[in-house]
NUFIVO-722393 format. One record per residue (C-alpha): x, y, z; residue number from 1; residue in three letters. Coordinates in steps of 0.5 Angstrom, whole numbers, plus 500, padded with zeros to 3 digits. Example, Ala and Ser with C-alpha at 12.3 -4.5 7.8 and 13.67 -1.06 7.14 Angstrom:
+-----+-----+-----+-----+------+
:   x :   y :   z :  nr : rest :
+-----+-----+-----+-----+------+
: 525 : 491 : 516 :   1 :  ALA :
: 527 : 498 : 514 :   2 :  SER :
+-----+-----+-----+-----+------+
***
This chain:
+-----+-----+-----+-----+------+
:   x :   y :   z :  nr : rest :
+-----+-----+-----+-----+------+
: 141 : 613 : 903 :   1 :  UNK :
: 144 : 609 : 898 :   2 :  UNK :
: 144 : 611 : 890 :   3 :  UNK :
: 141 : 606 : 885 :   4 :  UNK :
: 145 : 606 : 880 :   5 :  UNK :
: 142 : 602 : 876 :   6 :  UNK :
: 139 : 605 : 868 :   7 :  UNK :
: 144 : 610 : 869 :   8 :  UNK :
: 149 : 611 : 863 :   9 :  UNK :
: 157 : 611 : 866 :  10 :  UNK :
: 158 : 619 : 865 :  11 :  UNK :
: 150 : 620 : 868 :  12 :  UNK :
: 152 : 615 : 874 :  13 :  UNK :
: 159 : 619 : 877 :  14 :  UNK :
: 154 : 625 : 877 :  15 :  UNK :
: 149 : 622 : 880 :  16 :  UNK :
: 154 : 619 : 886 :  17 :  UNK :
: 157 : 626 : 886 :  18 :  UNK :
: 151 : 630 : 887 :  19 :  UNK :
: 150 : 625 : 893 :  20 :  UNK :
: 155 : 624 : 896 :  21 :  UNK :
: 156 : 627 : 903 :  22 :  UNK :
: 160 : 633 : 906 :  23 :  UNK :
: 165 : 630 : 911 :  24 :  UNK :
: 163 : 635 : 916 :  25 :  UNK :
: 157 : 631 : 917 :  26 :  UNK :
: 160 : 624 : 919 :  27 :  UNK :
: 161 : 622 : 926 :  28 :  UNK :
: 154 : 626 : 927 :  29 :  UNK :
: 155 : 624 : 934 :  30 :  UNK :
: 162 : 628 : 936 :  31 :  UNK :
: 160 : 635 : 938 :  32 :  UNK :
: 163 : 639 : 933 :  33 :  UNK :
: 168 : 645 : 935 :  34 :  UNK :
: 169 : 651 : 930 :  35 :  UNK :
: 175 : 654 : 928 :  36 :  UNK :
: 178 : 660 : 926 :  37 :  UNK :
: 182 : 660 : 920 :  38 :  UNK :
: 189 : 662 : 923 :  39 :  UNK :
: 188 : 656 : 928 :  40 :  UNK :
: 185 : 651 : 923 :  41 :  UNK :
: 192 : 652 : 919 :  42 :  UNK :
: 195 : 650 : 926 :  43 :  UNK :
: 192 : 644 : 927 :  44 :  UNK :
: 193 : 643 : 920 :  45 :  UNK :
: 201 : 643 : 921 :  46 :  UNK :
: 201 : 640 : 928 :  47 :  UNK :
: 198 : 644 : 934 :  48 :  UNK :
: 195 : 640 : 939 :  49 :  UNK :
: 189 : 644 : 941 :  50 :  UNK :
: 191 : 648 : 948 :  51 :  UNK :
: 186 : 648 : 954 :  52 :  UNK :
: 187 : 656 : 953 :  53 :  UNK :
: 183 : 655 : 946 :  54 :  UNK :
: 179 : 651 : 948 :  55 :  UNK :
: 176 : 655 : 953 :  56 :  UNK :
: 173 : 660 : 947 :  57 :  UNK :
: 167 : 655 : 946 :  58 :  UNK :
: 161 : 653 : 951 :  59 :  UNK :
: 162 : 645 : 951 :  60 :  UNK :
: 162 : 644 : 959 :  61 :  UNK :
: 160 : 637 : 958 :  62 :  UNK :
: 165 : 634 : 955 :  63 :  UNK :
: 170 : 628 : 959 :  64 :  UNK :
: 177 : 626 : 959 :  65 :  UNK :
: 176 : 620 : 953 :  66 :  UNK :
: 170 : 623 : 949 :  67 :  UNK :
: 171 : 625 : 941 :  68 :  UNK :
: 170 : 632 : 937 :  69 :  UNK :
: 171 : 634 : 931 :  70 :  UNK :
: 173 : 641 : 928 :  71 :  UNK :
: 170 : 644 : 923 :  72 :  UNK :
: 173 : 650 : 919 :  73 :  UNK :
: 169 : 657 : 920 :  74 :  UNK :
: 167 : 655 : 912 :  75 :  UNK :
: 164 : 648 : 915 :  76 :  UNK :
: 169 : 643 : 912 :  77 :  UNK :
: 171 : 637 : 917 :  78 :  UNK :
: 179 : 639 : 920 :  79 :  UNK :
: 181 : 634 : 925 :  80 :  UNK :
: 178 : 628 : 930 :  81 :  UNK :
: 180 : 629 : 936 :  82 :  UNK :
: 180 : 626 : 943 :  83 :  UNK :
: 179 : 630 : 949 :  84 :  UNK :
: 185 : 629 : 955 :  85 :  UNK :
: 183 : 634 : 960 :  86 :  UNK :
: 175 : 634 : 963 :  87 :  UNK :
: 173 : 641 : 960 :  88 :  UNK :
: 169 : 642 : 968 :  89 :  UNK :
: 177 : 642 : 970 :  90 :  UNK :
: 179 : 647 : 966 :  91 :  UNK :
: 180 : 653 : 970 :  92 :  UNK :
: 185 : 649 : 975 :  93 :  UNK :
: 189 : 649 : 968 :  94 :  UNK :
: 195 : 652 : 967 :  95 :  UNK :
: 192 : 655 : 960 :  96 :  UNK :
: 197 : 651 : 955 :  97 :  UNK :
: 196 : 645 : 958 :  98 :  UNK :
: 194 : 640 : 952 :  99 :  UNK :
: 186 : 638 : 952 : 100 :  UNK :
: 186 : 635 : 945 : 101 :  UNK :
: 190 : 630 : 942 : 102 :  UNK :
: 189 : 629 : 935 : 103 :  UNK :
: 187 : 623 : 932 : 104 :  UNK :
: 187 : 625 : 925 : 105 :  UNK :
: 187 : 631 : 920 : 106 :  UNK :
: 184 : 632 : 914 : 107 :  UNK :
: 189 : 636 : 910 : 108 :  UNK :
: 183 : 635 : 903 : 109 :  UNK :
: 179 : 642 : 906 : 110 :  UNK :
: 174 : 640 : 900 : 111 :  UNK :
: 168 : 637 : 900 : 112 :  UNK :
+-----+-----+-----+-----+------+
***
């Protein structure tokens, strides 16, 4: 997937990179992504630690204490890394505020 930028001149060279350069929503291909609607994108935007009660509303029985996700935002941008807490398999002997995320890193730049 790398850009020769060889025989381009500098101004042809930025609008090269640019029509090749990725959506971030589309690294770390491996993570499960897990869409968000705009009112809790803007909570884990300022802080909010994903609950078990929210997690709840997506279809993810497989994930594990320890395994990555990301969320994207309901346009498709990448939002936040995470690290589940909480077996998604135990959430129903939860108490629904429970953390079952924790945040790694928030991408607060939404733009492509």
């Amino acid at each position: 997937m790398a850009v020769s930028l060889n025989n381009y001149e500098d101004n042809d060279k930025k609008n090269k990179l640019l029509e090749k350069i990725l959506p971030m929503a589309e690294l770390l291909p491996l993570l499960t992504s897990i869409e968000l609607e705009d009112h809790s994108a803007a909570k884990l935007r300022n802080g909010w630690q994903p609950s078990v009660e929210m997690m709840k509303e997506h279809d993810l029985p497989f994930l594990k204490a320890g395994d990555m996700v990301k969320f994207i935002s309901s346009s498709g941008y990448l939002l936040a890394v995470a690290k589940m807490v909480a077996p998604v398999n135990k959430f129903s002997e939860f108490d629904g505020k429970r953390q079952a995320a924790k945040i790694v890193r928030v991408f607060n730049n939404i733009s492509k």
